[in-house]
Backbone and ligand atoms as CSV (ligand in chain L), in Angstrom:
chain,resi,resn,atom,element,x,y,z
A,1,UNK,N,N,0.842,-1.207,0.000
A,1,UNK,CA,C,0.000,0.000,0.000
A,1,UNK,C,C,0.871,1.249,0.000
A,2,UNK,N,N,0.703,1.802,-1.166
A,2,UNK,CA,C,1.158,3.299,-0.873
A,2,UNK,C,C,0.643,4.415,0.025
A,3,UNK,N,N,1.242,5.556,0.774
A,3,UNK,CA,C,0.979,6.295,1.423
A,3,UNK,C,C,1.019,7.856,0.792
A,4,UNK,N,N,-0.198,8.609,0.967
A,4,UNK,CA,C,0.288,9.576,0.467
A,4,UNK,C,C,-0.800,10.842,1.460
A,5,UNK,N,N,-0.172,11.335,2.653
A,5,UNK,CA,C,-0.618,12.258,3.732
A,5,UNK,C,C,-1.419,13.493,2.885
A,6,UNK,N,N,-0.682,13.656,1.615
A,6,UNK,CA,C,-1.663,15.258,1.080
A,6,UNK,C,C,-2.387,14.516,0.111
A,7,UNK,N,N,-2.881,13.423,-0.110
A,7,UNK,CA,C,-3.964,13.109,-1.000
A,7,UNK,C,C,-5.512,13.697,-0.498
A,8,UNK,N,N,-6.348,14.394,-1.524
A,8,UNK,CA,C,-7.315,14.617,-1.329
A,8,UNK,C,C,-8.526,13.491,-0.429
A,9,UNK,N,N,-9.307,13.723,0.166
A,9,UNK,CA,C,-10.760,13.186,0.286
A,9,UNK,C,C,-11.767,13.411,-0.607
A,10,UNK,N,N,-12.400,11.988,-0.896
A,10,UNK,CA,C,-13.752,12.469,-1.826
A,10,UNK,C,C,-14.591,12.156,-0.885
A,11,UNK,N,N,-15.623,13.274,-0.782
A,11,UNK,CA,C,-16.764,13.407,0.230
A,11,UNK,C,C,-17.509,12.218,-0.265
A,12,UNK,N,N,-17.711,11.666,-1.047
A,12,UNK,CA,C,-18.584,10.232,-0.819
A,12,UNK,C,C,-18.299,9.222,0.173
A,13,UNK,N,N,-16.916,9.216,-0.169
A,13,UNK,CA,C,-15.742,8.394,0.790
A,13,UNK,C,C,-15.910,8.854,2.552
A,14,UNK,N,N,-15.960,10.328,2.209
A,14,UNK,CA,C,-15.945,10.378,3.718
A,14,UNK,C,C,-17.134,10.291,3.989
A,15,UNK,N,N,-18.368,10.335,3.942
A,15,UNK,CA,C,-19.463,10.271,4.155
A,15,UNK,C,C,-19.902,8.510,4.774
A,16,UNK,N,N,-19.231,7.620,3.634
A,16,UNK,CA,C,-19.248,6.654,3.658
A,16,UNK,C,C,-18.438,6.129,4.977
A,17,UNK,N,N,-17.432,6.027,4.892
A,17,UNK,CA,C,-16.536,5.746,6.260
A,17,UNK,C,C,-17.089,6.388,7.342
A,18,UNK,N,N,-17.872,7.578,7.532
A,18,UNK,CA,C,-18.519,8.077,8.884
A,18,UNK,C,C,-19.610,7.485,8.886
A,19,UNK,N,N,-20.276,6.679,8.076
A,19,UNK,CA,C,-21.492,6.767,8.035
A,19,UNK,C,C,-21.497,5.106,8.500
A,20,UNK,N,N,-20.267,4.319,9.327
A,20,UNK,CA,C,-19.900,3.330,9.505
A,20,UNK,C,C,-19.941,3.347,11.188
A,21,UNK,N,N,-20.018,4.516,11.432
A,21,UNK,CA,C,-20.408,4.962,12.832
A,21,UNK,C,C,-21.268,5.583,13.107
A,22,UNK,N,N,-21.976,4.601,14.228
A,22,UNK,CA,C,-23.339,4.342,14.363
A,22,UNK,C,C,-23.909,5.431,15.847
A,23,UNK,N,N,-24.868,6.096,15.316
A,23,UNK,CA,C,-25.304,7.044,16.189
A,23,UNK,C,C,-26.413,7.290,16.703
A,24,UNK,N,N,-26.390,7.969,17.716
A,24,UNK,CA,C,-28.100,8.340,17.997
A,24,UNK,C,C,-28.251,9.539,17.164
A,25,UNK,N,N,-29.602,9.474,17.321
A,25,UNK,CA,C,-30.374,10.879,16.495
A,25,UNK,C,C,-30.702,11.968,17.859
A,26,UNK,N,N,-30.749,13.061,17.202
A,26,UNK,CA,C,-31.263,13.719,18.521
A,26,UNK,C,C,-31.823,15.119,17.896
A,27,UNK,N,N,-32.876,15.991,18.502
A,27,UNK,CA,C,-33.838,16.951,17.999
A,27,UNK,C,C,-33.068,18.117,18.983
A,28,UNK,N,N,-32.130,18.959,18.239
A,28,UNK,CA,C,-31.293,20.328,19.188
A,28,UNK,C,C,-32.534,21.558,18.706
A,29,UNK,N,N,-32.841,22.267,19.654
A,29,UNK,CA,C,-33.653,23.130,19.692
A,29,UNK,C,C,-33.377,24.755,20.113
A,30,UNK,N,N,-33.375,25.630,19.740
A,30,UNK,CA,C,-32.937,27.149,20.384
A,30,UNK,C,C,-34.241,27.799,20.409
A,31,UNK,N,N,-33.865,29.341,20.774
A,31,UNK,CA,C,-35.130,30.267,20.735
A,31,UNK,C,C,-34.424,31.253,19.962
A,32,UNK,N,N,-35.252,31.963,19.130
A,32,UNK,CA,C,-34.184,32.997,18.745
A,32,UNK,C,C,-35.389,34.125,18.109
A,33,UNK,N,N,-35.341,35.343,19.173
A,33,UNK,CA,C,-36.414,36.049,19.250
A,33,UNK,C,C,-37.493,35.519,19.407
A,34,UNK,N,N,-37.680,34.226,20.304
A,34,UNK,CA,C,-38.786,33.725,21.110
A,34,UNK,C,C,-39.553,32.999,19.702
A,35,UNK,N,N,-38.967,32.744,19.261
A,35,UNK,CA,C,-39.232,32.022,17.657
A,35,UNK,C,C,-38.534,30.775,18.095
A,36,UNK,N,N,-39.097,29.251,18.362
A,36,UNK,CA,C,-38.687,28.284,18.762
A,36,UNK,C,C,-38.345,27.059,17.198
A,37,UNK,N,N,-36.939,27.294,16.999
A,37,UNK,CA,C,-36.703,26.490,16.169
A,37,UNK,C,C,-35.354,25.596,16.087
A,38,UNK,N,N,-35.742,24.088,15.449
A,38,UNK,CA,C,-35.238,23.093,15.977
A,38,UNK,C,C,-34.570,21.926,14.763
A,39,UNK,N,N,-33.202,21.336,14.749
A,39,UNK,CA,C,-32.912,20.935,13.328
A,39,UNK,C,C,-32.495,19.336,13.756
A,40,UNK,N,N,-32.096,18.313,13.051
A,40,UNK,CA,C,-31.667,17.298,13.305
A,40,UNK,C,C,-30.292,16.881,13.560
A,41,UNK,N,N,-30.187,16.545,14.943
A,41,UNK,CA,C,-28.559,16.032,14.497
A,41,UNK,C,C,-27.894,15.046,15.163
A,42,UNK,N,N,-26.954,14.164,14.384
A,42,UNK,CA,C,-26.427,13.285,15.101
A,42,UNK,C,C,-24.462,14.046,15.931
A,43,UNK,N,N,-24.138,14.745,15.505
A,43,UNK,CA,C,-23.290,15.076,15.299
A,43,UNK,C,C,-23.077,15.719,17.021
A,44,UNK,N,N,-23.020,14.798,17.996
A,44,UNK,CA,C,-23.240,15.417,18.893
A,44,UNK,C,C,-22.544,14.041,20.240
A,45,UNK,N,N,-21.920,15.102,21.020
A,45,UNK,CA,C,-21.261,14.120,22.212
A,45,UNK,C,C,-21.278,14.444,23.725
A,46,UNK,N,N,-20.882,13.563,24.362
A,46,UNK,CA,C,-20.286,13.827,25.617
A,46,UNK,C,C,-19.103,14.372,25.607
A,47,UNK,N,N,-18.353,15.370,26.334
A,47,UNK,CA,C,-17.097,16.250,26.025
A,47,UNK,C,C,-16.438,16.252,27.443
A,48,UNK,N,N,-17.109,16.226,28.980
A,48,UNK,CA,C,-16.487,16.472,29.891
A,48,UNK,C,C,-17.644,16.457,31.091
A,49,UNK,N,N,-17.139,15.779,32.445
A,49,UNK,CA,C,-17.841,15.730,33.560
A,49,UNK,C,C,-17.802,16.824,34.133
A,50,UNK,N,N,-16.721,16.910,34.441
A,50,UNK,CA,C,-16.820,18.413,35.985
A,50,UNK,C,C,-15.594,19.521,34.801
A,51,UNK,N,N,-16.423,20.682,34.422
A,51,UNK,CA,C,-17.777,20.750,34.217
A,51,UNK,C,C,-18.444,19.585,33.491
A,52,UNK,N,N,-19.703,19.624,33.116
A,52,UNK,CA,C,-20.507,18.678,32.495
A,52,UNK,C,C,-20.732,19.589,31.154
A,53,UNK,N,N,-19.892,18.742,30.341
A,53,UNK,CA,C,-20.074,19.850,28.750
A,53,UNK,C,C,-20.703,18.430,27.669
A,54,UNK,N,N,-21.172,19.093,26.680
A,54,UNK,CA,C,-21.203,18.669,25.590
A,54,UNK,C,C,-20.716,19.123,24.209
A,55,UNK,N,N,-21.203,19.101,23.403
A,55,UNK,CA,C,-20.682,19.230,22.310
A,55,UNK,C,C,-21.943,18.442,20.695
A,56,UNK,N,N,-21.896,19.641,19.725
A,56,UNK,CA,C,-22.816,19.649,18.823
A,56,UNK,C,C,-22.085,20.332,17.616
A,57,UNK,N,N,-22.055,19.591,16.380
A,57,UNK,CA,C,-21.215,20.264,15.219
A,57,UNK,C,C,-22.376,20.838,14.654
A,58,UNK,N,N,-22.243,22.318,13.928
A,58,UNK,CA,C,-23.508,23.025,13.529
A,58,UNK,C,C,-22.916,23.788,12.429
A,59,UNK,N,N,-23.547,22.823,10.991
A,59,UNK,CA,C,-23.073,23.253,9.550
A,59,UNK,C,C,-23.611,24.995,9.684
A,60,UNK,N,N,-22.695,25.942,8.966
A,60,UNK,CA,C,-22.283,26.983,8.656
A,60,UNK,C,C,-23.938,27.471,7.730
A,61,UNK,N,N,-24.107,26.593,7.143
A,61,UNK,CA,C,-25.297,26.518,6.172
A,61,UNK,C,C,-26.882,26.136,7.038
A,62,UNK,N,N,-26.982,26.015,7.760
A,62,UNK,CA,C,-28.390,25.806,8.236
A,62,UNK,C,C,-28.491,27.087,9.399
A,63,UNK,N,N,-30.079,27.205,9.177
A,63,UNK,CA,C,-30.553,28.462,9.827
A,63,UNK,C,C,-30.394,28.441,11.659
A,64,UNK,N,N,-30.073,26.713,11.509
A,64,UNK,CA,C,-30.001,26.785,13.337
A,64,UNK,C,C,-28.689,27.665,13.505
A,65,UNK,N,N,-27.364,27.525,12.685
A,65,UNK,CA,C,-26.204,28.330,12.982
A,65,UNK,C,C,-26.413,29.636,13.829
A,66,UNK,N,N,-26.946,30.519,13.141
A,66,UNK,CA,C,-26.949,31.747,13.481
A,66,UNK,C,C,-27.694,31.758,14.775
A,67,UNK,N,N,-29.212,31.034,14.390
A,67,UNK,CA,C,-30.256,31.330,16.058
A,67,UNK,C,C,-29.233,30.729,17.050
A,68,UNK,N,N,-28.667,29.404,17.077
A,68,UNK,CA,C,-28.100,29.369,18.223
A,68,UNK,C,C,-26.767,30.135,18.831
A,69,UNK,N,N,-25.930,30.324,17.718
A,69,UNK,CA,C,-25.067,31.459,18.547
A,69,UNK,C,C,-25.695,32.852,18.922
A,70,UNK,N,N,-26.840,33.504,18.669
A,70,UNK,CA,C,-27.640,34.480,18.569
A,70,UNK,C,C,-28.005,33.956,20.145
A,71,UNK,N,N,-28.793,33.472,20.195
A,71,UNK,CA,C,-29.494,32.760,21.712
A,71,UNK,C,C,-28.327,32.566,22.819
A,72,UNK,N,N,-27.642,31.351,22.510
A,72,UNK,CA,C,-26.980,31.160,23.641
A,72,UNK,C,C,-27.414,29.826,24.634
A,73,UNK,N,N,-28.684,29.790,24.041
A,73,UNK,CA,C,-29.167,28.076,24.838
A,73,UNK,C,C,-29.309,27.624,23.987
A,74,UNK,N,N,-29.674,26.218,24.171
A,74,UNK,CA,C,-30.044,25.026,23.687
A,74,UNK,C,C,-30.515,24.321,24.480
A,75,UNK,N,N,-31.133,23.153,23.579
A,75,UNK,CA,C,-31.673,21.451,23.891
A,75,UNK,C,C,-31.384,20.996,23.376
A,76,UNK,N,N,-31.072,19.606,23.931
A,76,UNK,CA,C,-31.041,18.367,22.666
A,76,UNK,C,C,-32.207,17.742,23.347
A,77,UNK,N,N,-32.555,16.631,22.957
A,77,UNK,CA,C,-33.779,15.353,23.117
A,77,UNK,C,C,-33.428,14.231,21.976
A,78,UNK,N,N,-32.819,13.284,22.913
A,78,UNK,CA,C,-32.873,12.385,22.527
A,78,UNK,C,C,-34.016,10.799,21.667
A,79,UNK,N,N,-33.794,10.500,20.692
A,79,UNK,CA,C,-34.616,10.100,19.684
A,79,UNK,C,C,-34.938,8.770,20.151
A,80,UNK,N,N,-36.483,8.372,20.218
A,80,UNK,CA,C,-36.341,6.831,20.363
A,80,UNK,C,C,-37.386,6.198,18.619
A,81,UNK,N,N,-37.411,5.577,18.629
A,81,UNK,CA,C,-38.308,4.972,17.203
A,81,UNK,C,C,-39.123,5.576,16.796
A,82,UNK,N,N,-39.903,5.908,17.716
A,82,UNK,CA,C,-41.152,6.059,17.291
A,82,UNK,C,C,-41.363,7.791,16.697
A,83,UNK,N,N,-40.197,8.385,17.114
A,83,UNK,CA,C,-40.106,9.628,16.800
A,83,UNK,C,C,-39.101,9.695,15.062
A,84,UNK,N,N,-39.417,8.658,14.617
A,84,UNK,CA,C,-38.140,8.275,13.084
A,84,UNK,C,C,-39.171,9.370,12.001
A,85,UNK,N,N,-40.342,9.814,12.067
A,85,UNK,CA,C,-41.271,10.851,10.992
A,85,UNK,C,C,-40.543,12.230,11.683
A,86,UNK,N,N,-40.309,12.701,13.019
A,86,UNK,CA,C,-39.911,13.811,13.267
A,86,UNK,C,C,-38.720,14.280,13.016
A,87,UNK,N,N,-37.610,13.044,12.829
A,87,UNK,CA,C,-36.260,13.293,12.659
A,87,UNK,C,C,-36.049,13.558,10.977
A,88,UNK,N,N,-36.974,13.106,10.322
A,88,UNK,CA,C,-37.351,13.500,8.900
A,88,UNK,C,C,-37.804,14.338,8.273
A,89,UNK,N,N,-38.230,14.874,9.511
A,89,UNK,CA,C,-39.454,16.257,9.606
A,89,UNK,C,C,-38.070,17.605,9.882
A,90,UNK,N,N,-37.379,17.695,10.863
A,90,UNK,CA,C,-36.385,18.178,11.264
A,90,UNK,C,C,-35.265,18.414,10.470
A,91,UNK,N,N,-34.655,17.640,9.609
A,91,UNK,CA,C,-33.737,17.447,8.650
A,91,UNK,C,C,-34.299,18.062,7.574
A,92,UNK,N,N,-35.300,18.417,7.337
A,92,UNK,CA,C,-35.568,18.816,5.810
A,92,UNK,C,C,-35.397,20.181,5.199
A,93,UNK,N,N,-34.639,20.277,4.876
A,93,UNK,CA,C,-33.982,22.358,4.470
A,93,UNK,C,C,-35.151,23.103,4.385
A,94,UNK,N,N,-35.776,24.201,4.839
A,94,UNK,CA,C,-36.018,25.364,4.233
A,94,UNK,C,C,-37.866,25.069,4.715
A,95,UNK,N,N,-37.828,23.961,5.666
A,95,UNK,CA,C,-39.302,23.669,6.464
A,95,UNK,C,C,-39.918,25.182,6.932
A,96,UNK,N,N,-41.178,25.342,6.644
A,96,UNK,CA,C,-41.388,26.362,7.016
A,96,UNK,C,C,-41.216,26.870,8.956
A,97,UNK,N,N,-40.423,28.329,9.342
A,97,UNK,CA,C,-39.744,28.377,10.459
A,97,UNK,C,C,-40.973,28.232,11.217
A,98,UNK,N,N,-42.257,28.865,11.584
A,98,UNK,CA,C,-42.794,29.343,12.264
A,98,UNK,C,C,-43.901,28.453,12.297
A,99,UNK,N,N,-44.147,27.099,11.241
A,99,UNK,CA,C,-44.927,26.397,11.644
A,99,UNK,C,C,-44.465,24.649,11.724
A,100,UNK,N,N,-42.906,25.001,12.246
A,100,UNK,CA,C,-41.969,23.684,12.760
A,100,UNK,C,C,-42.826,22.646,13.574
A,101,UNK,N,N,-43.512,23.057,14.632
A,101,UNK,CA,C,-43.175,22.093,15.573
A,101,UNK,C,C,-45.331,21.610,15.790
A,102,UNK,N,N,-45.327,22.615,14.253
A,102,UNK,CA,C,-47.251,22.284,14.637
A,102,UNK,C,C,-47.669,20.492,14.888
A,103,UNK,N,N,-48.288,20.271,15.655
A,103,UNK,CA,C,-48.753,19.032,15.989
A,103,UNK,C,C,-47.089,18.437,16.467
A,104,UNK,N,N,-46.461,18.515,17.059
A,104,UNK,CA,C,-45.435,18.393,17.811
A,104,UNK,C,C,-45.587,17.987,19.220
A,105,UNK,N,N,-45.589,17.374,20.041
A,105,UNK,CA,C,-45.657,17.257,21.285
A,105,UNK,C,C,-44.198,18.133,22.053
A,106,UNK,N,N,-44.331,18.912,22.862
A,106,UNK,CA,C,-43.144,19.358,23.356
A,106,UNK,C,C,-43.715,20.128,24.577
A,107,UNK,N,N,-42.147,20.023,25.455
A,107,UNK,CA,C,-42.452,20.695,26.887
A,107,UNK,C,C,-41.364,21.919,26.709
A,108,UNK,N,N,-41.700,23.169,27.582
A,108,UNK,CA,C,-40.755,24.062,27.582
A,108,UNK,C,C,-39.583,23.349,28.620
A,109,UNK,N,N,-38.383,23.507,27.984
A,109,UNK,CA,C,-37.256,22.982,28.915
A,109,UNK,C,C,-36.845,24.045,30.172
A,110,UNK,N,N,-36.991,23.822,31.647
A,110,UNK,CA,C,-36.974,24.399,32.571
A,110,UNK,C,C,-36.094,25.139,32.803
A,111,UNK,N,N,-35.398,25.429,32.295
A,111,UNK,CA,C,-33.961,26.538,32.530
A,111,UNK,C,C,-34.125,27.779,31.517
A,112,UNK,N,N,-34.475,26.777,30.024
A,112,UNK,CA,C,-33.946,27.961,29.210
A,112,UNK,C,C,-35.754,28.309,28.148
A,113,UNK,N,N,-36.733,27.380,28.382
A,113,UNK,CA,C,-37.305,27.414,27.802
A,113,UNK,C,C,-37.250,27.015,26.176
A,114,UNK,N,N,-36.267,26.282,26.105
A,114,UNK,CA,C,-36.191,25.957,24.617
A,114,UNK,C,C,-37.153,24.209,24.449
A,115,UNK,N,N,-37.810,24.273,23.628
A,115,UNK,CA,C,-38.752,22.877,23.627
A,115,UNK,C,C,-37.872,21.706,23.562
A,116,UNK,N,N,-38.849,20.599,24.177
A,116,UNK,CA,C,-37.967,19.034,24.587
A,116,UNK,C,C,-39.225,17.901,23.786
A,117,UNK,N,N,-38.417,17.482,23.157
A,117,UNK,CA,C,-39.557,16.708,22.596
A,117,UNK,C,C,-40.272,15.589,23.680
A,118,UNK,N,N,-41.231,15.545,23.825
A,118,UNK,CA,C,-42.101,14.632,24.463
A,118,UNK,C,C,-41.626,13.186,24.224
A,119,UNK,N,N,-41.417,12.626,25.401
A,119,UNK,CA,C,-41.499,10.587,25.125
A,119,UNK,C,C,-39.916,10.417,24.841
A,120,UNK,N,N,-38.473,11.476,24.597
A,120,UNK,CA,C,-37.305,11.166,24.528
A,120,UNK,C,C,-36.957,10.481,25.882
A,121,UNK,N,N,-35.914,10.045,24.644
A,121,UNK,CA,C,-35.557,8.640,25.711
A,121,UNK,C,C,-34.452,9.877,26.787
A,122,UNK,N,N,-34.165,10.745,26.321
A,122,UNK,CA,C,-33.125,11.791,27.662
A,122,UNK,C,C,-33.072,13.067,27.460
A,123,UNK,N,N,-32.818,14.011,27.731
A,123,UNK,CA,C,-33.142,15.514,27.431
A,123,UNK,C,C,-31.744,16.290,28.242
A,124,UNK,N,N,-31.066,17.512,27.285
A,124,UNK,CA,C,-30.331,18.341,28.181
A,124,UNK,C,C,-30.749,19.955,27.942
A,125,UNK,N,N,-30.447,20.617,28.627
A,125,UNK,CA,C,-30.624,21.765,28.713
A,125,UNK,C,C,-29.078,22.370,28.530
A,126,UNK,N,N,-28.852,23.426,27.692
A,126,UNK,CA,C,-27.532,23.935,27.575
A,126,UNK,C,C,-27.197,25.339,27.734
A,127,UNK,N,N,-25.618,25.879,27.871
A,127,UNK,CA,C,-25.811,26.981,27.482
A,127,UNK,C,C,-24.566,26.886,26.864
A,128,UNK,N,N,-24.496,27.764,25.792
A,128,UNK,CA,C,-23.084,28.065,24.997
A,128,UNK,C,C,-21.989,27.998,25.972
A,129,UNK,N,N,-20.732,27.235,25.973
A,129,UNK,CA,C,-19.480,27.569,27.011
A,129,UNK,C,C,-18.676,27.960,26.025
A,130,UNK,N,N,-18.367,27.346,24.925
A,130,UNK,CA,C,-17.130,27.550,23.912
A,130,UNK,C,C,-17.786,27.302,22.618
A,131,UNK,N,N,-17.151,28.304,21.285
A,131,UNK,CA,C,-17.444,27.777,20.204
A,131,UNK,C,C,-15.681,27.717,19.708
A,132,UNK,N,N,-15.772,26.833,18.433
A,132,UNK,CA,C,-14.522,26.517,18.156
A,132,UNK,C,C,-14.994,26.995,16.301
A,133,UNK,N,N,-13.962,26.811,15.481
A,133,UNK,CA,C,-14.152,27.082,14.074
A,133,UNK,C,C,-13.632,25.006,13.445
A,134,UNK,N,N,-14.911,24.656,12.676
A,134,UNK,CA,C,-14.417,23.191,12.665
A,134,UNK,C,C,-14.816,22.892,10.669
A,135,UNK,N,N,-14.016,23.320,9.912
A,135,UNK,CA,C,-14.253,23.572,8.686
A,135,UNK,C,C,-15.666,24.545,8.235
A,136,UNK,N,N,-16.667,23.328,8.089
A,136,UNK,CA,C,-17.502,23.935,7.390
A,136,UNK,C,C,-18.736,24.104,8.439
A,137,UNK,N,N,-18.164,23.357,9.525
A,137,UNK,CA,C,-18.982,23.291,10.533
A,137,UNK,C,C,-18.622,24.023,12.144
A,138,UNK,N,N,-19.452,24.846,12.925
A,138,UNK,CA,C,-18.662,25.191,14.278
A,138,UNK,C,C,-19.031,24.176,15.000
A,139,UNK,N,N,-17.957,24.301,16.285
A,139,UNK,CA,C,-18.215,22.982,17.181
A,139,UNK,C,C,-18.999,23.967,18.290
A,140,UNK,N,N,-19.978,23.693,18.658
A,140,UNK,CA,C,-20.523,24.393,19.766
A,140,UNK,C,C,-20.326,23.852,20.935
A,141,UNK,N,N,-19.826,24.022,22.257
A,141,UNK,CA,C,-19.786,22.974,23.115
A,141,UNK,C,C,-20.871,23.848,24.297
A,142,UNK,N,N,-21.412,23.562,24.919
A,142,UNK,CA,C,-22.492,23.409,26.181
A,142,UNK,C,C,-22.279,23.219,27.270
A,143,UNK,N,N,-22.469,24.051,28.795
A,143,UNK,CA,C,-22.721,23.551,29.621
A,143,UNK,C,C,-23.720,22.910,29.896
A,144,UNK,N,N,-23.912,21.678,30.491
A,144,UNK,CA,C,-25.439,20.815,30.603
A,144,UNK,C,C,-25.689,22.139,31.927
A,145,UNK,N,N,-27.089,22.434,31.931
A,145,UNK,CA,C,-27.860,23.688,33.097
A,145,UNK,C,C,-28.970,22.471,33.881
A,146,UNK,N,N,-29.204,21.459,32.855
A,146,UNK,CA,C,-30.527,20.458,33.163
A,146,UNK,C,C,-30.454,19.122,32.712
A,147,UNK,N,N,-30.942,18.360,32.779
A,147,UNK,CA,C,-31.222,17.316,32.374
A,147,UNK,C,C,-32.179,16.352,32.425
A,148,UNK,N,N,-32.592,14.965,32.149
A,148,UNK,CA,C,-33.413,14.125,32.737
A,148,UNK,C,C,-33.443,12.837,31.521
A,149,UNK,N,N,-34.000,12.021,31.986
A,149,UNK,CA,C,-34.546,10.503,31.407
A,149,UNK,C,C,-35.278,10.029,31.688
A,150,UNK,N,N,-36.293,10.075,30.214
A,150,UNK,CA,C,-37.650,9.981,29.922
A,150,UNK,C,C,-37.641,8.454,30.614
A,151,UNK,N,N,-39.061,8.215,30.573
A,151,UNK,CA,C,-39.804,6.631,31.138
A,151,UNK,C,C,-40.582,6.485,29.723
A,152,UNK,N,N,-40.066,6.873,28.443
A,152,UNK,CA,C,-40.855,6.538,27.302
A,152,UNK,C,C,-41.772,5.017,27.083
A,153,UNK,N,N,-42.720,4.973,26.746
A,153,UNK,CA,C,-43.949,4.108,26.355
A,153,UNK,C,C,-42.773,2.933,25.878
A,154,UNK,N,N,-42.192,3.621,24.485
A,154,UNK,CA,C,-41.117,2.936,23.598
A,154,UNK,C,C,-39.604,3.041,23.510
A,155,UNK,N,N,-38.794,2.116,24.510
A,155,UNK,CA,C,-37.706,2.918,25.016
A,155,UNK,C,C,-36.392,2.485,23.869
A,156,UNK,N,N,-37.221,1.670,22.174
A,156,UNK,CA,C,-36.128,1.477,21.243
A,156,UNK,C,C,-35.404,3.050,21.037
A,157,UNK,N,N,-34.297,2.562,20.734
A,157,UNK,CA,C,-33.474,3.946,20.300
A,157,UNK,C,C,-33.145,4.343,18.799
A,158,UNK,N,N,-33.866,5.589,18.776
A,158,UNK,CA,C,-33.357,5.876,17.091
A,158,UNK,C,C,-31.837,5.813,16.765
A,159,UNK,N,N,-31.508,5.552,15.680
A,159,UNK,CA,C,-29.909,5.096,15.768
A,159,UNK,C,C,-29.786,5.472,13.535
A,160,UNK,N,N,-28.929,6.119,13.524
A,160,UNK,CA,C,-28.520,6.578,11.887
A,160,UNK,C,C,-26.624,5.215,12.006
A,161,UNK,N,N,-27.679,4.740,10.830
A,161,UNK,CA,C,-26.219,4.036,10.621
A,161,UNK,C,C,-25.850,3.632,9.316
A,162,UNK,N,N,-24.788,4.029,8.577
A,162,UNK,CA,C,-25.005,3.792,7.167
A,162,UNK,C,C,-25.919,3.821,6.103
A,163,UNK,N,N,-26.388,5.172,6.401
A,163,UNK,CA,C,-27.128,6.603,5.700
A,163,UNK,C,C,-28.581,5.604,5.955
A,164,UNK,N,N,-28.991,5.419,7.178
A,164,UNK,CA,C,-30.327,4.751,7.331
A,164,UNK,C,C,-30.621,5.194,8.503
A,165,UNK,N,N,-32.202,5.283,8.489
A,165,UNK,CA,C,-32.388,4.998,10.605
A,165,UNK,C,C,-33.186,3.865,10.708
A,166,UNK,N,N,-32.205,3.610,12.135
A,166,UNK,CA,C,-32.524,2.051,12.222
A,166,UNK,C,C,-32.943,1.724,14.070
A,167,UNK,N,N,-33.584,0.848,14.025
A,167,UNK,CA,C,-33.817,1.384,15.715
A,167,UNK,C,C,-32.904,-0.273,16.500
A,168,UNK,N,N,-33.047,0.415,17.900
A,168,UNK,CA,C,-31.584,-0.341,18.666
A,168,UNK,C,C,-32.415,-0.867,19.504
A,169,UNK,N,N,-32.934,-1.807,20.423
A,169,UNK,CA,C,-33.824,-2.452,21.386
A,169,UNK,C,C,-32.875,-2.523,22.743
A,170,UNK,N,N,-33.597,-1.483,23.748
A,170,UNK,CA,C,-32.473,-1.434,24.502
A,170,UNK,C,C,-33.341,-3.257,25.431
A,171,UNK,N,N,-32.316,-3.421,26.352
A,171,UNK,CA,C,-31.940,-4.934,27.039
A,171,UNK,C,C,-34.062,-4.904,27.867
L,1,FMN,C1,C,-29.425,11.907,10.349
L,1,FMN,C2,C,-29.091,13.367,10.204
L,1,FMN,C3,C,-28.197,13.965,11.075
L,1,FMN,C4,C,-27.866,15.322,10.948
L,1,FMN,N1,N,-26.966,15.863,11.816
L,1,FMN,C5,C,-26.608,17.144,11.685
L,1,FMN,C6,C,-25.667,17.727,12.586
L,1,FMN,O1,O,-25.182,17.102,13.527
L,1,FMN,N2,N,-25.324,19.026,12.383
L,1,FMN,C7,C,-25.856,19.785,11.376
L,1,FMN,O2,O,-25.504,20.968,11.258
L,1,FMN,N3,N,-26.767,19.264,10.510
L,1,FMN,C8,C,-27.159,17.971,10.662
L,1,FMN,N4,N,-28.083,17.428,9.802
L,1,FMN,C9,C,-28.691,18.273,8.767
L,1,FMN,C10,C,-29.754,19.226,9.337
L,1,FMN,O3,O,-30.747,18.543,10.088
L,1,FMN,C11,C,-30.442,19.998,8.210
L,1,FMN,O4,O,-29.489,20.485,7.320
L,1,FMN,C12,C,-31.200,21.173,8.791
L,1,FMN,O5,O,-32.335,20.732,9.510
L,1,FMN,C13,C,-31.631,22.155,7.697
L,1,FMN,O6,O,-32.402,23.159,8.355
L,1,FMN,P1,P,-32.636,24.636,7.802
L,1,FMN,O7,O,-33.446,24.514,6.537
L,1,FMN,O8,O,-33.407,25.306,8.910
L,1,FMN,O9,O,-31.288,25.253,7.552
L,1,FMN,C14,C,-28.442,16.087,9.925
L,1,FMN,C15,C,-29.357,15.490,9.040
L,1,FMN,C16,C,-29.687,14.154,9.197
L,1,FMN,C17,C,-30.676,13.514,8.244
């Protein structure tokens, strides 16, 4: 095998090889001028205990960019099956802003007021701690302010794995 460190990436390739790691889905939510709007993403981690941070990559190109550095909070809500039409619903470019979340089940999240989807299998409440510059994407990282774990009806877990969603049966 040859080696060659400055060879290009073809984004199919990389898409493909990430798309080999298997994730939860999750519904990140802001307010931005009390306008509650919310996009899909897997792109999202645990970063640190004490503090308790997270972390969310947020393409340059979607309208959540701006509301959430604009705001300053967040949510995530974690995805279980039965929520696989909303994560479809969420992902789709250019959804109309102001009638996102109609027929939506959601609670205001207790800290920041940003909506939590109903029946997630876990929920955090955030606030901006650090942003970083991460190509095409910023890394936003979060203090957790809140949290909790749902007692959902359906406690399968939505899960994106090799450009599919697929659900995980927890034990
Ligand atoms: C499974 C899946 C995961 C996604 N994860 C992210 C993500 O982590 N970060 C991100 O910026 N966009 C992610 N997206 C894309 C956004 O959901 C999508 O571009 C956004 O909702 C477009 O919204 P807008 O029209 O309001 O800009 C993901 C899409 C899908 C289908």
């Amino acid at each position: 095998m040859t080696t060659d460190p400055e060879g290009s990436i073809e984004s199919g390739e990389f898409r493909a090889a990430l798309g080999r790691f298997a994730s939860g889905i999750t519904i990140m939510s802001t307010l931005q001028g009390g306008v509650a709007h919310a996009m899909t993403a897997n792109a999202f981690t645990s970063v640190s205990l004490d503090p308790p941070l997270v972390l969310v990559c947020v393409d340059h190109g979607v309208r959540m960019h701006d509301a959430v550095l604009d705001c300053g909070y967040w949510a995530m809500s974690v995805l279980t099956d039965s929520h696989r039409e909303l994560a479809g619903r969420f992902a789709k470019s250019g959804r109309d802003l102001y009638g996102q979340f109609d027929g939506v089940a959601t609670q205001a999240g207790p800290k920041t007021g940003c909506p939590l989807i109903e029946g997630a299998l876990s929920w955090l409440e955030c606030r901006t701690w650090a942003t970083y510059p991460g190509g095409d994407h910023t890394i936003v990282v979060g203090e957790v302010l809140s949290l909790g774990s749902g007692q959902p009806d359906d406690p399968t877990a939505l899960i994106y794995y090799d450009g599919q969603y697929r659900a995980l049966k927890g034990s």
